[in-house]
N, C-alpha and C positions, 0 to 999 in steps of 0.2 A: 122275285126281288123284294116284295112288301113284304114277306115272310121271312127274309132274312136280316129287312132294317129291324122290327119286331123281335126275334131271337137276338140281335146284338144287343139291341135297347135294353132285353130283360135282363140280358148278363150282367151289364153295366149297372144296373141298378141293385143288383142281389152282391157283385163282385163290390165294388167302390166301398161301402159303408163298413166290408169284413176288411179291407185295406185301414182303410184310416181308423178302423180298433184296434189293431197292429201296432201302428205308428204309436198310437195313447199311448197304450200299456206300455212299450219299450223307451218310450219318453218319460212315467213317469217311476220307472225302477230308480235314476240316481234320487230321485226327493223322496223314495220310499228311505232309503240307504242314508241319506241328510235326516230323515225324521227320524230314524234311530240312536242315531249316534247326537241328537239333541233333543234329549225327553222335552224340555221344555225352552219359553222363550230365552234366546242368549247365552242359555247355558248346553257347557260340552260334555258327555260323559266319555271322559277318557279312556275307560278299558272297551268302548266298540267305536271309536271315534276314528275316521281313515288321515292320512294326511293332510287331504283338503282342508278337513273340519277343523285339525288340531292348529293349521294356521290363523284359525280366527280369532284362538287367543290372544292377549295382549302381550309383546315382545317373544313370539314364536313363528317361526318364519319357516322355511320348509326345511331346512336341516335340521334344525329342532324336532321337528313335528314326526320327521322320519326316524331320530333317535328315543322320540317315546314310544312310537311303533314296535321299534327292535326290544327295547325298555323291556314292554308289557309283554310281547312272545318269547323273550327269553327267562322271566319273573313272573310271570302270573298278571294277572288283573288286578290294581291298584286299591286298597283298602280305605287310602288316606292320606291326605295332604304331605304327608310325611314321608312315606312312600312314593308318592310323585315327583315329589325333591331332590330326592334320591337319581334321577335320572342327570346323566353327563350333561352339563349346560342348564339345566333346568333349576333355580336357587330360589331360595328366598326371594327373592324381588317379582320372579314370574309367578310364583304363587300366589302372593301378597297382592300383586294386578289384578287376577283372576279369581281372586278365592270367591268371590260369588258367583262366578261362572261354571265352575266347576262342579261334575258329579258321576259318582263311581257304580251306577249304578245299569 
């Protein structure tokens, strides 16, 4: 019986810590995915930026965010302010918001 509390005990110590590396890693895939699609503070780079991200521009809301998605897989990857413009609902004024936010890279 002493030999079997002993063999559980050692499982539980060698199992438990490959568990909870598991849980990290697969927790820290979406902020790998956020650290991409925002090179830097504040700012969005638009051609790898997912829905999520493209919301946190100023006056882009999820239907937006989803037509610059469609935008850039049916166009290519965005060169320029200009080009981003260019997207249905997307004007001058959400440019003009954001233009420090933004990058194409």
């Amino acid at each position: 019986m002493n030999l079997r509390i002993i063999v559980t005990s050692a499982l539980l110590l060698f199992t438990m810590p490959l568990a909870l590396a598991a849980e990290t890693e697969s927790d820290s895939a979406p902020a790998a995915k956020a650290a991409a699609a925002a090179p830097a503070a504040g700012r969005i780079n638009v051609n790898t930026a997912d829905v999520m991200a493209l919301t946190s521009l100023k006056g882009v809301g999820e239907k937006k965010a989803q037509a610059i998605v469609a935008y850039r897989k049916k166009n290519g990857p965005f060169n320029s302010l200009e080009q981003f413009e260019a997207v249905p609902g997307v004007g001058p004024s959400i440019v003009d918001k954001n233009r420090n936010n933004i990058v194409f890279r």
